[in-house]
C-alpha positions in Angstrom: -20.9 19.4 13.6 -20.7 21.1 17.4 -17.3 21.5 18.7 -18.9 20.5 22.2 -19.8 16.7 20.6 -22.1 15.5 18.0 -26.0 14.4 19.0 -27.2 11.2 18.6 -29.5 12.2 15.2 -26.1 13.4 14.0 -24.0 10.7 14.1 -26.7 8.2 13.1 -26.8 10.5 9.8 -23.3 10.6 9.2 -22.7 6.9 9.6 -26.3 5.6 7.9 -27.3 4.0 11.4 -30.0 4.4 13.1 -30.8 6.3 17.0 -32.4 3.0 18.0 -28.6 1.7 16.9 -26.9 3.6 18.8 -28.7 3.3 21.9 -28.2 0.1 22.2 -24.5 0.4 21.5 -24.8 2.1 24.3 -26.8 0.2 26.5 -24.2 -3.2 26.2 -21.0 -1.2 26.4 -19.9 -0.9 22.7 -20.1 2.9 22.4 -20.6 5.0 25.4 -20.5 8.8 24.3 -17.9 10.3 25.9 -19.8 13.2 27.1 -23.6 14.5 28.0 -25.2 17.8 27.5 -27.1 19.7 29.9 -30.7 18.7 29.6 -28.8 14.9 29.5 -28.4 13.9 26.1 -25.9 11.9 24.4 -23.0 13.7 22.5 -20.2 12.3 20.6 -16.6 13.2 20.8 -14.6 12.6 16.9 -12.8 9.3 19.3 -16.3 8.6 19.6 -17.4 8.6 15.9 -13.9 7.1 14.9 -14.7 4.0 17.6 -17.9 3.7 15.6 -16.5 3.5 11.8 -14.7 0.4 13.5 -17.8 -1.2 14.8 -19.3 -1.3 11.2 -16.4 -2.2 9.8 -16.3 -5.0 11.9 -20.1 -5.6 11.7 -19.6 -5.8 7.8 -17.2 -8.1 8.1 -19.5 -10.5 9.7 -18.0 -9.8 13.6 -20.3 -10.2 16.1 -20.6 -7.5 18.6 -19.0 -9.1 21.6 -16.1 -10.1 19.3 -16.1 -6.2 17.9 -15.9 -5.2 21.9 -12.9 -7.9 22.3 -11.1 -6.9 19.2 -11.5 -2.6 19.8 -10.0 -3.6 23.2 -6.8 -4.7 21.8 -4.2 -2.5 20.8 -3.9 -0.9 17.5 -1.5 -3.5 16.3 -3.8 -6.6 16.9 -6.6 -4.5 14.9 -4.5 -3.9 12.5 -3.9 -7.7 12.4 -7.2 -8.4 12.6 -8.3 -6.3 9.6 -5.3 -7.3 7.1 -6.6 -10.8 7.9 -10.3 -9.9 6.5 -8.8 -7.7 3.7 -6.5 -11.2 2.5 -9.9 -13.0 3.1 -12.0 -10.3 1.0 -9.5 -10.7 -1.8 -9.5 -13.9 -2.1 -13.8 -13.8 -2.5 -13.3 -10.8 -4.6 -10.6 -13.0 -7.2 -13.4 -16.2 -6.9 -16.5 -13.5 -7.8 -14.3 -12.0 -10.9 -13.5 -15.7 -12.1 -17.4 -16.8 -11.7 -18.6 -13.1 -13.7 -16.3 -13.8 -16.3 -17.6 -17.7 -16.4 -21.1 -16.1 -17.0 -20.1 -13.2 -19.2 -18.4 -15.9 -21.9 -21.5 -17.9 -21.7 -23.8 -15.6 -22.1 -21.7 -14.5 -24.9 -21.2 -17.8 -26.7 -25.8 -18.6 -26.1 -26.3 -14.6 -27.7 -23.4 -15.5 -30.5 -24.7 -18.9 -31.2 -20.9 -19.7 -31.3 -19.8 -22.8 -29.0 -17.0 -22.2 -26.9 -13.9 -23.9 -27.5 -12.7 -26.9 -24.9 -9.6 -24.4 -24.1 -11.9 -21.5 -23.1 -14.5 -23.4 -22.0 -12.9 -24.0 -18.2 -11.1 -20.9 -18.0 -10.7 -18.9 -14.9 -12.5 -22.3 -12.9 -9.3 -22.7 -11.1 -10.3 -19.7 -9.3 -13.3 -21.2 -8.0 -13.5 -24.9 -8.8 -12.4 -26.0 -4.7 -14.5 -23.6 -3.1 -17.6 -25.9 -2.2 -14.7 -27.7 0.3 -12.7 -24.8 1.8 -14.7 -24.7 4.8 -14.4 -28.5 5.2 -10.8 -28.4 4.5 -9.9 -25.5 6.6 -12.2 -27.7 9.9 -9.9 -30.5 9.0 -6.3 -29.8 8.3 -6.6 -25.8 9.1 -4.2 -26.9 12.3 -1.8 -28.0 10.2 1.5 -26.8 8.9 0.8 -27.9 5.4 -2.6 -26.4 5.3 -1.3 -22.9 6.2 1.7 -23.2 4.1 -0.7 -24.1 0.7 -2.6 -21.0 2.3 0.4 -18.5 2.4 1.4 -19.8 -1.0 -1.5 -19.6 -2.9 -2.7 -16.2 -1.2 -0.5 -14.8 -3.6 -0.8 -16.1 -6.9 -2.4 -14.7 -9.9 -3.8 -15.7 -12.7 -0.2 -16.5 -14.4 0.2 -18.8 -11.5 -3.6 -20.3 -11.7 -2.8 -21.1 -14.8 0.5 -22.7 -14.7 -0.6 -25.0 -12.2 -3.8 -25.5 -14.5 -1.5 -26.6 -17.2 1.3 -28.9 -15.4 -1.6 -30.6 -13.2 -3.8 -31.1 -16.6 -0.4 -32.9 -18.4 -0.2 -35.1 -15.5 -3.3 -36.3 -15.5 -3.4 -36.9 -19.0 -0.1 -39.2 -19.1 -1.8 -41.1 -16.4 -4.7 -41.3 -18.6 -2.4 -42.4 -21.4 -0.4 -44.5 -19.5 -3.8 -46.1 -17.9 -5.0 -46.6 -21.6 -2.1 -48.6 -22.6 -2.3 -51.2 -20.0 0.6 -50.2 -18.2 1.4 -51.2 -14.6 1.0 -48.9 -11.7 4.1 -49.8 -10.3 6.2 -49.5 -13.5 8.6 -47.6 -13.9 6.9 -44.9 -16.4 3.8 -45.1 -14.0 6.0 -44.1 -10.7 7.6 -41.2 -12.7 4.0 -39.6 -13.6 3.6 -40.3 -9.8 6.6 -38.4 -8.9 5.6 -35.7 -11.5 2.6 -34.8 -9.6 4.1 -35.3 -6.2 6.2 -32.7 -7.0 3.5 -30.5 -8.6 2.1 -30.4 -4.9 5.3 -29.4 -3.3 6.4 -26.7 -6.2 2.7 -25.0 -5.7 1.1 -25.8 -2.2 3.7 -27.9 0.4 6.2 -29.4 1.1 5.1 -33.1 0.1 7.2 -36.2 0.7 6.8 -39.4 -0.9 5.2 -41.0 2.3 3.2 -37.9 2.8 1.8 -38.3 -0.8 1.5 -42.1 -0.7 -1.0 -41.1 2.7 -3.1 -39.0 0.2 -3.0 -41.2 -2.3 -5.3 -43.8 -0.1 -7.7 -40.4 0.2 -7.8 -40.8 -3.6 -9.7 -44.7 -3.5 -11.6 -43.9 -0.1 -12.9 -41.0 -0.5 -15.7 -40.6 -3.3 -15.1 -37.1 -4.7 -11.3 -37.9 -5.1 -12.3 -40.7 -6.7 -14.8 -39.5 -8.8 -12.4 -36.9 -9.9 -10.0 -39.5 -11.5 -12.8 -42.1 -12.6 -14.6 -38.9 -14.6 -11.6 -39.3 -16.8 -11.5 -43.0 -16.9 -13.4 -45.4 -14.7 -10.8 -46.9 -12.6 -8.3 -44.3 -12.7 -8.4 -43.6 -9.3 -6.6 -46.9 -8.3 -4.4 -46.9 -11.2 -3.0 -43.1 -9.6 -3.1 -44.6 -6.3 -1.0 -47.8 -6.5 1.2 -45.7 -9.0 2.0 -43.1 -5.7 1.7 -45.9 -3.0 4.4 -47.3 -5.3 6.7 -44.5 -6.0 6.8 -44.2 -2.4 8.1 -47.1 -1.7 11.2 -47.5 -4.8 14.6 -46.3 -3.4 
């Protein structure tokens, strides 16, 4: 590379872009070269080149180009901000892609073996991934709230050890519901409002901070709305109210 800039063909080399690229980077403002050579042409200075390794970063990232112009105007420590937000983001789809290869490796495995998998392995690693169809929709809806970003910094960090605990210790709940359901107990006994108590604090040990009236107002979610419901009712039709008036229940004993 010239120490009096690089040309256009240059650049668009080194960073796999192409002149018509580049031009129009130009053109709208993004990347201006810093400097011109004689006959006219566009020459990069390194600032230059360096401005553009942002821009595809950005781009890649799924920035559009007036946000990429908004964000390179900041000062370094907003991008810096900006780009450990994507890298938690990245991680996070990085953890739910491993979890989902694995999923398929051990099936494909068990078909080519001819060897069923066990119920144990059989759901492994699907707490990685098993929410993801609603984190959009629950992100639009409680995103604003201080117990959705708290669940957000907690669970950003946990690891499989952690996955699987909470795998575990929400599994055991739901089961002495189930038992308890099978037996004909009442939901507002007293063994009923301690499973209920049990998995209130299973939310605020893992995700947030969960009062009893807070958990009583998510246990209406699980009657009202179908997927919560269908979750319990999977297990045994008509669970769903049996966990509800247990919680609504717990909530309201001294």
């Amino acid at each position: 590379m010239s120490a009096k800039g690089h040309t256009v063909s240059q650049v668009a080399k080194l960073a796999h872009v192409t002149v018509r690229t580049l031009h129009h980077y130009d053109e709208i403002g993004l990347l201006v070269p810093s400097q011109r050579s004689g006959a006219g042409y566009r020459l990069y200075s390194d600032d230059d080149v360096a401005r553009l390794h942002q821009i595809i970063l950005f781009r890649e990232l799924g920035f559009g180009l007036d946000a990429i112009a908004d964000v390179l105007d900041e000062p370094l420590a907003a991008r810096r901000v900006a780009l450990k937000e994507q890298r938690d983001r990245l991680v996070v789809q990085r953890q739910r892609t491993d979890a989902v290869i694995r999923a398929v490796d051990a099936a494909l495995a068990a078909l080519e073996g001819g060897t069923p998998m066990s119920t144990e392995k059989m759901f492994e690693g699907f707490e990685e991934f098993g929410q993801a169809p609603y984190a959009d929709e629950a992100r639009e809806r409680w995103g604003h709230t201080e117990a959705y970003q708290e669940s957000a910094r907690r669970t950003k960090a946990y690891g499989k050890a952690e996955w699987t605990a909470i795998r575990d210790e929400g599994g055991a709940t739901l089961d002495a519901f189930a038992k308890l359901f099978d037996a004909g107990a009442a939901p507002d006994g007293a063994e009923a409002m301690d499973a209920a108590e049990q998995a209130r604090l299973h939310i605020d040990r893992w995700f947030y901070p969960c009062s009893r009236a807070m958990h009583a107002v998510l246990a209406e979610g699980y009657v009202s709305d179908p997927r919560f419901a269908a979750f319990y009712d999977r297990v045994r039709p008509g669970l769903a109210a049996f966990v509800s008036a247990a919680i609504k229940a717990n909530a309201a004993r001294p």
